[in-house]
N, C-alpha and C positions, 0 to 999 in steps of 0.2 A: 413289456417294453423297458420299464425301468431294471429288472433285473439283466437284461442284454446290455443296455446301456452303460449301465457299472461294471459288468463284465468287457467291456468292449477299452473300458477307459483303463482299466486295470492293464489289461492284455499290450494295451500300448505305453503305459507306465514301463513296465517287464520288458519292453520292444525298445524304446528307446532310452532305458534306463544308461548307456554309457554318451549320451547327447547330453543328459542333466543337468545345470548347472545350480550351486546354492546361489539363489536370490533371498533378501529377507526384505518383510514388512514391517514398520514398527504402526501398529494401529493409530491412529490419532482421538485422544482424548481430551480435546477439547483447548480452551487459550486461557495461559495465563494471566496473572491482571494487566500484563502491562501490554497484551493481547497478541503476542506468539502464542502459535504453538503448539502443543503437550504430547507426546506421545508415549503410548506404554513401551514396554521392552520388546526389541526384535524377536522376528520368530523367522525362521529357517524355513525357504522350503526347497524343493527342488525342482527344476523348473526349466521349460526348453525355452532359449533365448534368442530371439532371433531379430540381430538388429537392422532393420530397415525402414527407410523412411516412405510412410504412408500418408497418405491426405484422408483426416478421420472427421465425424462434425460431432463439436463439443456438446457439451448440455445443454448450453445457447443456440445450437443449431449453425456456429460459424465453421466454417473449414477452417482444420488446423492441421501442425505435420505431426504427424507422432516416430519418434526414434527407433521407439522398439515394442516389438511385440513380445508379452511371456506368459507363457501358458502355463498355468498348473494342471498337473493331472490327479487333483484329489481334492474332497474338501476341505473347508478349511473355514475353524471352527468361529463362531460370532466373538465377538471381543464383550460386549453387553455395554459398552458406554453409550449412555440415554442422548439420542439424537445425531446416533451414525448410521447410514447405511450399509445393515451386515453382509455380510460378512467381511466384503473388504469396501472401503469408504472413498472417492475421489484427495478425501483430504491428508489420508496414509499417505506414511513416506516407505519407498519402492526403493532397494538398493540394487543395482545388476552386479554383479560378480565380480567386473571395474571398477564396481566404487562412484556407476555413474547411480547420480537421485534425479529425477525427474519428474512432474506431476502426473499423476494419474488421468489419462483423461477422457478412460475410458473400460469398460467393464462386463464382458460378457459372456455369458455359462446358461448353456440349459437348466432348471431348474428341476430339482429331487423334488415333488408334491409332498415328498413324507417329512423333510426337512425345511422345505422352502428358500433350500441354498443350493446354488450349483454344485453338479456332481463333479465339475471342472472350471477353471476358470481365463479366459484369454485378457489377459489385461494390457494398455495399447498407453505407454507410455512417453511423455513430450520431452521437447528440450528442457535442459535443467538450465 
């Protein structure tokens, strides 16, 4: 299953490769002392972007709207700062290809057993 899987996600990588748009993530590590903040350097990825507005329920379990949805079609590797949810963390900042930022506020991907990270990832982001 899992090698159908990754072949299935690849194949639609290749399929909708001219839909892609560059999104980047800059990880967040952690807050400054004056308690912003920190984030490592952006990373690129490419990413179908599909902006519409969804009713999603937070980590709190409230309904909330979310803007957009963007899908990665690949993994996408741990950052390692102690006390983030890898691979990507609610508290990253999400750029769309506009320039809009937005919170994260929400996160999900089948998971590889052999890695423990989604082999893809749907990330469902709010007003900024």
């Amino acid at each position: 299953l899992q090698t159908t899987l990754a072949a299935g996600i690849a194949t639609a990588k290749t399929v909708a490769a001219s839909l892609l748009d560059d999104i980047t993530i800059e990880p967040f590590t952690g807050n400054d002392r004056t308690g912003a903040p920190s984030y490592a350097a952006a990373v690129t990825y490419p990413a179908l972007v599909e902006p519409k507005q969804r009713i999603r329920k937070n980590s709190l379990g409230q309904d909330v709207v979310s803007q957009a949805r963007v899908t990665i079609l690949e993994p996408i590797a741990a950052n390692g700062t102690s006390g983030r949810h890898e691979p990507v963390d609610t508290r990253d900042k999400l750029t769309l290809p506009d320039g809009t930022v937005g919170p994260i506020l929400d996160i999900v991907g089948t998971v590889n057993p052999d890695t423990g990270y989604p082999y893809m990832f749907e990330i469902y982001l709010g007003a900024g």
